[in-house]
DRENSE-257863 format. One record per residue (C-alpha): residue in one letter; x, y, z; residue number from 1. Coordinates in nm, 3 decimals, decimal comma. Each point is the difference from the previous one (the first is absolute). Layout:
<rs>
R   resn        c1        c2        c3   resi
R      a         X         Y         Z    NUM
...
</rs>
This chain:
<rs>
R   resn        c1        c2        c3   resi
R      x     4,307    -0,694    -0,547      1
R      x    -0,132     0,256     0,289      2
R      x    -0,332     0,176    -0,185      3
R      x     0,126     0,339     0,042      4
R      x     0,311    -0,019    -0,208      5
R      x    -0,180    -0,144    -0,249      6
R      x    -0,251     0,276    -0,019      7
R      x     0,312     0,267     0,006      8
R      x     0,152    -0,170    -0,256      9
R      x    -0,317     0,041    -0,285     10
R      x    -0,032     0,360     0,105     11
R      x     0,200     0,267     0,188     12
R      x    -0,096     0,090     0,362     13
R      x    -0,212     0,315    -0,004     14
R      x     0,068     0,301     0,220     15
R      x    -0,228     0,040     0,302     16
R      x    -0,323     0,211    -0,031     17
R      x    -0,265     0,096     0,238     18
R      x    -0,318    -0,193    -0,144     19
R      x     0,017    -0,376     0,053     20
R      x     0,044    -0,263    -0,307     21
R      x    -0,268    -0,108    -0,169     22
R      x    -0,175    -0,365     0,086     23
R      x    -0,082    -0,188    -0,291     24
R      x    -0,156    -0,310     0,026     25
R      x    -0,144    -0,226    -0,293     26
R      x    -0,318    -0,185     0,175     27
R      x    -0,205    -0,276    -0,155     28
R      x    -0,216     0,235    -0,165     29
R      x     0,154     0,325     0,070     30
R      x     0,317     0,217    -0,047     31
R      x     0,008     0,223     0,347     32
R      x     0,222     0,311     0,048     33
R      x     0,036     0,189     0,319     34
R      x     0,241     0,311     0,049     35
R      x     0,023     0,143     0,389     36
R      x     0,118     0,339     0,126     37
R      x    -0,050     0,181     0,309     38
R      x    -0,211     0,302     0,024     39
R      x     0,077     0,323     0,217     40
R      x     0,002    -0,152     0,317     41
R      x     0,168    -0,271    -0,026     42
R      x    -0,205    -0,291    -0,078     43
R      x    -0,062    -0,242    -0,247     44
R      x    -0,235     0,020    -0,274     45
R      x    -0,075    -0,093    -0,368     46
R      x     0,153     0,252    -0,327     47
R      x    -0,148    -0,279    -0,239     48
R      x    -0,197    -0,313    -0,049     49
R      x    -0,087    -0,178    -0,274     50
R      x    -0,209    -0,371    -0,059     51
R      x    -0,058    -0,123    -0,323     52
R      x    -0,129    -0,293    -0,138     53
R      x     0,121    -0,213    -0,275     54
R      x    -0,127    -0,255    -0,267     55
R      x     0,216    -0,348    -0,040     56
R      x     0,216    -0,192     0,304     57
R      x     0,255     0,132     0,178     58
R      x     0,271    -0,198    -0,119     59
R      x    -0,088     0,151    -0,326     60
R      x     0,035     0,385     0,114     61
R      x     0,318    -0,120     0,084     62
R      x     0,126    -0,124    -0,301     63
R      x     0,107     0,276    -0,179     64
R      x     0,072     0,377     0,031     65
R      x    -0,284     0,064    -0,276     66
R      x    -0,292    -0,143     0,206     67
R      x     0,118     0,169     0,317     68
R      x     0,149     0,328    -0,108     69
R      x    -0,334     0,161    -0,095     70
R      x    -0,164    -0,098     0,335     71
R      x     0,278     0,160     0,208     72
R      x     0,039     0,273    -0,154     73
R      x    -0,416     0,046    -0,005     74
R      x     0,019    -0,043     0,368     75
R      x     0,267     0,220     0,064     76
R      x    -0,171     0,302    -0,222     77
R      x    -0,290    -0,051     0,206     78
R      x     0,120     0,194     0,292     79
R      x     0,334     0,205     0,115     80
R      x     0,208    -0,224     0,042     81
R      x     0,345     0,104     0,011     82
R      x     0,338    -0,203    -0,081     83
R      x     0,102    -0,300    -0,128     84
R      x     0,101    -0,173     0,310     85
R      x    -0,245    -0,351     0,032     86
R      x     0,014    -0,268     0,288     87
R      x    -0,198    -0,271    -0,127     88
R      x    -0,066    -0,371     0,066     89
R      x     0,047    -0,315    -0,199     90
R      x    -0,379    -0,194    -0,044     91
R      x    -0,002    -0,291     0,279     92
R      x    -0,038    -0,231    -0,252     93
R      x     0,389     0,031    -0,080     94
R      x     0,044     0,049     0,360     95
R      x     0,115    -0,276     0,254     96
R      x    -0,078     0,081     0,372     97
R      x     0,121    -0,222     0,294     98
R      x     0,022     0,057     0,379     99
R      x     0,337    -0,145     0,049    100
R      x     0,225    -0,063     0,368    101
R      x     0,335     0,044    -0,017    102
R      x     0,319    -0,007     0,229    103
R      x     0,274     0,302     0,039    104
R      x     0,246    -0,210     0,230    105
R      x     0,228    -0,003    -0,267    106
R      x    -0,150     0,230    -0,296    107
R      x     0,231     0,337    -0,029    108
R      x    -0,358     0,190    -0,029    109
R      x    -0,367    -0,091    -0,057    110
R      x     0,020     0,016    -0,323    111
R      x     0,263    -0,259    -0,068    112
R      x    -0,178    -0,260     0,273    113
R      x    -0,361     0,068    -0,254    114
R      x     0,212    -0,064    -0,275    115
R      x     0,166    -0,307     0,132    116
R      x    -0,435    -0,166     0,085    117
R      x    -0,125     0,077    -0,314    118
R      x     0,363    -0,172    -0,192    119
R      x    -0,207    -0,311     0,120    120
R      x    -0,308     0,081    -0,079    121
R      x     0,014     0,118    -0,385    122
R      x     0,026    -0,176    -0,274    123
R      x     0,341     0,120    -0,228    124
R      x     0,242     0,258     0,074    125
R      x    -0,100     0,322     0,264    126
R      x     0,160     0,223    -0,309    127
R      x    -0,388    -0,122    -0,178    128
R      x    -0,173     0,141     0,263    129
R      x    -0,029     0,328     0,174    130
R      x    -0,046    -0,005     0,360    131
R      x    -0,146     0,267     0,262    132
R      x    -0,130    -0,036     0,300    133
R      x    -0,163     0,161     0,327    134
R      x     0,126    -0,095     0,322    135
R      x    -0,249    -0,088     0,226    136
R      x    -0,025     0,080     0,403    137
R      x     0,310    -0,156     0,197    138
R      x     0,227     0,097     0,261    139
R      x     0,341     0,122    -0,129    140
R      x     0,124    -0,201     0,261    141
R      x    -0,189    -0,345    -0,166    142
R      x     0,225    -0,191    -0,184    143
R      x    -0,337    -0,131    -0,211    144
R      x    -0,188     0,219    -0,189    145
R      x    -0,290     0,015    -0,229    146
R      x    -0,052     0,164    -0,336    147
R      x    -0,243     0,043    -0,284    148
R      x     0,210    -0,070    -0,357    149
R      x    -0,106     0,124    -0,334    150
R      x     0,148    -0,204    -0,275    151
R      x    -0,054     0,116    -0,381    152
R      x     0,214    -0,181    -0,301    153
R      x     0,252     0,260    -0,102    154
R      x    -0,120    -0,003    -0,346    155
R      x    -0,344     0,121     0,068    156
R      x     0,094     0,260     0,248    157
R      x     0,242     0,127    -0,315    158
R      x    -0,291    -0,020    -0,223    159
R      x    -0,208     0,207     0,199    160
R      x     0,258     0,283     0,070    161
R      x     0,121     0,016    -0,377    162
R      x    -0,400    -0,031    -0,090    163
R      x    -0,069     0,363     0,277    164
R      x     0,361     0,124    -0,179    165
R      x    -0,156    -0,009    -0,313    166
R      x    -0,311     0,178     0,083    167
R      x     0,214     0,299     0,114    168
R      x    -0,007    -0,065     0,398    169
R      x     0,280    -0,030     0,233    170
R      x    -0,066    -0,314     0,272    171
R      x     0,139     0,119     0,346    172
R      x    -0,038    -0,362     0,165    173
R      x    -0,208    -0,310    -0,037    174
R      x    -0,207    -0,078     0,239    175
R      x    -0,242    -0,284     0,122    176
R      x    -0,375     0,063     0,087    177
R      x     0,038    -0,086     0,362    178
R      x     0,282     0,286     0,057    179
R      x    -0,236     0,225    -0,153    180
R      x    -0,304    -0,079     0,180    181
R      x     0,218    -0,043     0,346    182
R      x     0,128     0,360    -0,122    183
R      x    -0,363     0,150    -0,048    184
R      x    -0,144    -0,183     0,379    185
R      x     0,330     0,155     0,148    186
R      x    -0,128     0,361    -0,122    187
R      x    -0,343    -0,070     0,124    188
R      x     0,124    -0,123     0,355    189
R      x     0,168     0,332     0,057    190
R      x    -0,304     0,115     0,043    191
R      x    -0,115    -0,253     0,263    192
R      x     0,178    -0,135     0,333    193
R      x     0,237    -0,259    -0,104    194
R      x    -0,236    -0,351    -0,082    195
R      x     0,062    -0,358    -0,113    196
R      x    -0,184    -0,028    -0,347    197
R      x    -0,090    -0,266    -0,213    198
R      x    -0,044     0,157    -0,387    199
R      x    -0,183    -0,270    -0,237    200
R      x     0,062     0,056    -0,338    201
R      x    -0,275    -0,186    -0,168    202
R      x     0,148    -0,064    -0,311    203
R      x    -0,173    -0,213    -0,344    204
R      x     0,190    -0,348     0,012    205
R      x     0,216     0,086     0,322    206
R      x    -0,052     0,230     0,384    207
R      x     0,224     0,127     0,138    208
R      x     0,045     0,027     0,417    209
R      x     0,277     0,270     0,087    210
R      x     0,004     0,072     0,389    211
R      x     0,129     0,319     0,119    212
R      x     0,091     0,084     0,394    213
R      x     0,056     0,357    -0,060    214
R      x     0,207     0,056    -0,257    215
R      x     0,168    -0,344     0,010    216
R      x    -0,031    -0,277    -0,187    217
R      x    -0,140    -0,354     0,168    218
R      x    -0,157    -0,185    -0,282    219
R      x    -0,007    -0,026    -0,361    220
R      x    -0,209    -0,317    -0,102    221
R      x    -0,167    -0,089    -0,332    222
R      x    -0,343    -0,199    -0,042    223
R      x    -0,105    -0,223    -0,274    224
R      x    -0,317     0,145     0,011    225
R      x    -0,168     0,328    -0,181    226
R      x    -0,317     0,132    -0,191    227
R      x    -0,009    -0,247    -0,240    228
R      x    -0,001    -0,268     0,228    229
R      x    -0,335     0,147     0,095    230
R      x    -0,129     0,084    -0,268    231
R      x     0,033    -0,316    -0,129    232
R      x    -0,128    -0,168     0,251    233
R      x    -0,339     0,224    -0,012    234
R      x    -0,016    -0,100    -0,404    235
R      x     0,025    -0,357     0,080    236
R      x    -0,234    -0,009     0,313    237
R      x    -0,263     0,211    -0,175    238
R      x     0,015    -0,065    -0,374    239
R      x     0,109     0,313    -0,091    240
R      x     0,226     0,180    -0,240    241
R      x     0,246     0,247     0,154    242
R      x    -0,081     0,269    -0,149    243
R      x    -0,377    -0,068     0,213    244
R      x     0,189    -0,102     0,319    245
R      x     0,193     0,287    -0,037    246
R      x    -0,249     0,290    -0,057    247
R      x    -0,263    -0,197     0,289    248
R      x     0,318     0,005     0,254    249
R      x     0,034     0,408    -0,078    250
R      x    -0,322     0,074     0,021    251
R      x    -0,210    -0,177     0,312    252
R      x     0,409    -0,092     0,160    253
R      x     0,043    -0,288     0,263    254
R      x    -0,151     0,137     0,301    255
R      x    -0,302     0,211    -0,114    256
R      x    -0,227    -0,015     0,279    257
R      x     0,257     0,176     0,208    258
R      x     0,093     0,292    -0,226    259
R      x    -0,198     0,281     0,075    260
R      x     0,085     0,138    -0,368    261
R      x    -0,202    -0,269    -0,116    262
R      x    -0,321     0,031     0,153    263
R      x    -0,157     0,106    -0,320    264
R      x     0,091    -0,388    -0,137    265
R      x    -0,342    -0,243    -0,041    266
R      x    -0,038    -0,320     0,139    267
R      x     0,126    -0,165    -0,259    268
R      x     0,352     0,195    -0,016    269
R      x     0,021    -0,041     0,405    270
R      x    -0,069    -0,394    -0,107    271
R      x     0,255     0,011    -0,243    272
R      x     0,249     0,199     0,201    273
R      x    -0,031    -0,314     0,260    274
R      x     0,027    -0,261    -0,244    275
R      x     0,381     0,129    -0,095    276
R      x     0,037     0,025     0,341    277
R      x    -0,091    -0,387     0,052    278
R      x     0,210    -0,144    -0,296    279
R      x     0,302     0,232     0,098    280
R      x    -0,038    -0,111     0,370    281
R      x     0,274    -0,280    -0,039    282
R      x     0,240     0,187    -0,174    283
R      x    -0,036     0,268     0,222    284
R      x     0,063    -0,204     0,281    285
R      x     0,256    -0,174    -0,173    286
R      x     0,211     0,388    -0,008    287
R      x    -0,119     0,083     0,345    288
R      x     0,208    -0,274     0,143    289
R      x     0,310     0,118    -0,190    290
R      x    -0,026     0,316     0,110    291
R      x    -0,057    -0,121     0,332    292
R      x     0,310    -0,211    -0,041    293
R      x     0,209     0,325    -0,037    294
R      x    -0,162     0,174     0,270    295
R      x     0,125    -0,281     0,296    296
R      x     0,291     0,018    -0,232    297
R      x     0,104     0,382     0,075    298
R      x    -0,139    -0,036     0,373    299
R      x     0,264    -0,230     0,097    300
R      x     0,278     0,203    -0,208    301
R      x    -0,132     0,337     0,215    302
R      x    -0,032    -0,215     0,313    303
R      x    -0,359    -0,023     0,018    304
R      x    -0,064     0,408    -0,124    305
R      x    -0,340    -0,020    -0,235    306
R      x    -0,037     0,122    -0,327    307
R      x    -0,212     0,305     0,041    308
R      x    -0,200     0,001    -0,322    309
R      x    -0,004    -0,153    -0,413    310
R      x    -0,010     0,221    -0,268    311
R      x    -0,150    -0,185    -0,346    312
R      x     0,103     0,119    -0,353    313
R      x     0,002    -0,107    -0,354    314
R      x    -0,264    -0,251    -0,177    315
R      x    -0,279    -0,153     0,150    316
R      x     0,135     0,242     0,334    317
R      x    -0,282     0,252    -0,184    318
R      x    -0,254    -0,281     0,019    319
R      x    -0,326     0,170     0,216    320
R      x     0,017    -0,195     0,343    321
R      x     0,345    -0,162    -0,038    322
R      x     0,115     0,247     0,307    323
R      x    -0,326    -0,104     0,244    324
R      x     0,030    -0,386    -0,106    325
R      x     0,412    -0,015     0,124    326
R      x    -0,052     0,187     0,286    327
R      x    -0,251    -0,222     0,132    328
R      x     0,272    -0,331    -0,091    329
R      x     0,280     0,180     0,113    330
R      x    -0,154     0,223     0,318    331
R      x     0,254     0,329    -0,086    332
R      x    -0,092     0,292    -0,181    333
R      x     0,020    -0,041    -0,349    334
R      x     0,019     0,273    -0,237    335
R      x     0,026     0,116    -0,349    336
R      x     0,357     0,128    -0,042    337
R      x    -0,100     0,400    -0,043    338
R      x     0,087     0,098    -0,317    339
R      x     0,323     0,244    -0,117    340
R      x    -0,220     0,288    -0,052    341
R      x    -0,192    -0,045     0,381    342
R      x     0,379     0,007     0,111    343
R      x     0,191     0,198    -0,172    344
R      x    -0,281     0,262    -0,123    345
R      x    -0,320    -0,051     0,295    346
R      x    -0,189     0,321    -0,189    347
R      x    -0,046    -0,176    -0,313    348
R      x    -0,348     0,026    -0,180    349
R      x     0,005    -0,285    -0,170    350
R      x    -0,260    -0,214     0,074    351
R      x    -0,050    -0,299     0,205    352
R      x     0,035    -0,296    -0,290    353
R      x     0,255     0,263    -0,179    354
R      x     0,185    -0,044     0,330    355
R      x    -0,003    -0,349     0,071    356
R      x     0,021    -0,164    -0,390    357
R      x     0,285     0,271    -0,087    358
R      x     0,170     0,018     0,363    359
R      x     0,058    -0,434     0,002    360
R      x     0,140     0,027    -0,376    361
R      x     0,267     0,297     0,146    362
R      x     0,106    -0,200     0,311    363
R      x     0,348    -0,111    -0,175    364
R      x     0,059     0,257    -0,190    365
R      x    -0,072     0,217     0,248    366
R      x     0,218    -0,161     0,298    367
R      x     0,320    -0,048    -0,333    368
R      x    -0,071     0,407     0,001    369
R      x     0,091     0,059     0,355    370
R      x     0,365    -0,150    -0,056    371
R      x     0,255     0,313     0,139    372
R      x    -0,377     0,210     0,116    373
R      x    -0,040    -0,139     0,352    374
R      x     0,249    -0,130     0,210    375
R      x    -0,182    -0,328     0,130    376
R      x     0,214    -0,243    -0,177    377
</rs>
């Protein structure tokens, strides 16, 4: 069943109105809202924003109306928001994604010859699952395209809009994180020439590589590899707990004796900083080559144009150092994916760690609150 007659039939379709929808996401550890408008001139920027932590798992939060409910609506009474109108994302844990090829020769449309790969490649019925997808760059004229495919069991994507139903909000359209973060990086490239990207999401158990050539699609690719891989890794090599490994790595950060912000650190936290540096050398190496492997990758599908530059966000992507230690195993520019209120509100006072901590946990939401603001789809 196509996702957005399922949404219209749990709610009605809502009028149009000038303010965008608002972009909920539930992260690991915190509920994020977003709501766009544009000011006098024209532009983009935020009418309200709202982070908040909360105690227990996710999957809990999502059990019921009664654990969620009171968060929302906290979040939501935090700032103006306006309307009812959410576009949210299901949590990649109930989320499938797969870079598929598939033929049109005889398909009626694109969406029929997507259907007709992923028949073979799920297990059950396709009326279990529901499917989206994003093409990805081709020729109209190419008979054999690419795509990245979303694939959610029908029963949790139900769940989740009866559980937002019940906590009074109306869901516009379901979305995946990399449409949202491909939505955000379009935004932020109207504001630059046109540039082949590489965006890392450094996620906890998975990373995520999206490429963007503009304001196209090239590469959606997930990676069995995240912060607790590293973290764990430190706590075994070093004998420490993670809370330890974690408060050492935020404090003296991977790369110390390059950061001039950490000049004021003693020996001993420049020895430590190099330490982490030295156990995480291997793993680090280990994700260089992938994203090197998607880099050749999206030179030979531009015909040998480069990408121009890797932005970093999420997890360990806040790490002190991570930035200075890829760029010298990857030789671009790497660098941290600016956050939604450098883009979308470049006055702000907030400061610096404000900025960075609070701008990576409003990437999604963010980029799900620019659905029907920009025109970069």
């Amino acid at each position: 069943m196509q996702l957005r007659a399922m949404i219209d039939r749990l709610r009605g379709v809502s009028a149009g109105i000038s303010h965008g929808p608002i972009g909920l996401e539930v992260g690991r550890e915190r509920l994020n809202v977003v709501q766009l408008d544009h000011d006098a001139e024209g532009g983009v920027r935020f009418r309200a924003q709202a982070s908040l932590p909360y105690s227990g798992t996710r999957e809990e939060l999502l059990s019921s109306p009664r654990k969620l409910k009171p968060l929302l609506k906290r979040a939501l009474n935090s700032g103006p928001f306006r309307g009812k109108r959410v576009v949210t994302c299901l949590p990649s844990s109930d989320t499938r994604i797969m870079s598929i090829t598939y033929d049109t020769g005889s398909a009626r449309d694109d969406s029929a010859a997507v259907l007709k790969v992923m028949r073979s490649r799920l297990e059950g019925a396709l009326e279990d699952y529901v499917i989206d997808y994003l093409p990805v760059r081709s020729k109209p004229k190419d008979e054999q395209r690419l795509a990245v495919v979303a694939v959610a069991r029908r029963e949790k994507v139900v769940r989740l809009l009866e559980l937002l139903r019940h906590c009074g909000v109306e869901v516009e359209a379901l979305e995946i994180g990399p449409a949202a973060i491909k939505r955000l990086v379009g935004a932020l490239c109207m504001r630059r020439e046109p540039e082949n990207v590489l965006i890392v999401n450094c996620g906890h158990e998975q990373s995520y590589l999206t490429m963007l050539s503009g304001r196209r699609l090239l590469l959606d690719q997930q990676l069995a590899f995240g912060e607790k891989h590293l973290i764990q890794r430190l706590c075994s090599e070093l004998d420490m707990s993670e809370k330890a490994v974690c408060v050492a790595v935020h404090r003296v950060g991977i790369d110390a004796k390059f950061d001039p912000k950490l000049e004021e650190l003693s020996n001993t936290g420049l020895e430590t900083s190099q330490v982490i540096l030295d156990v995480l050398k291997p793993s680090l190496l280990a994700f260089a080559d992938e994203i090197k492997r998607a880099l050749r990758y999206v030179t030979y599908e531009t015909r040998g144009e480069p990408v121009h530059r890797l932005y970093l966000m999420g997890g360990f992507a806040n790490w002190r150092g991570l930035d200075r230690v890829l760029h010298r195993l990857i030789e671009i520019p790497v660098e941290k994916l600016p956050s939604p209120e450098q883009i979308f509100q470049p006055g702000s006072d907030a400061p610096d760690d404000q900025v960075r901590n609070g701008g990576s946990h409003l990437v999604i939401a963010t980029g799900l609150a620019l659905r029907g603001i920009v025109t970069n789809e």
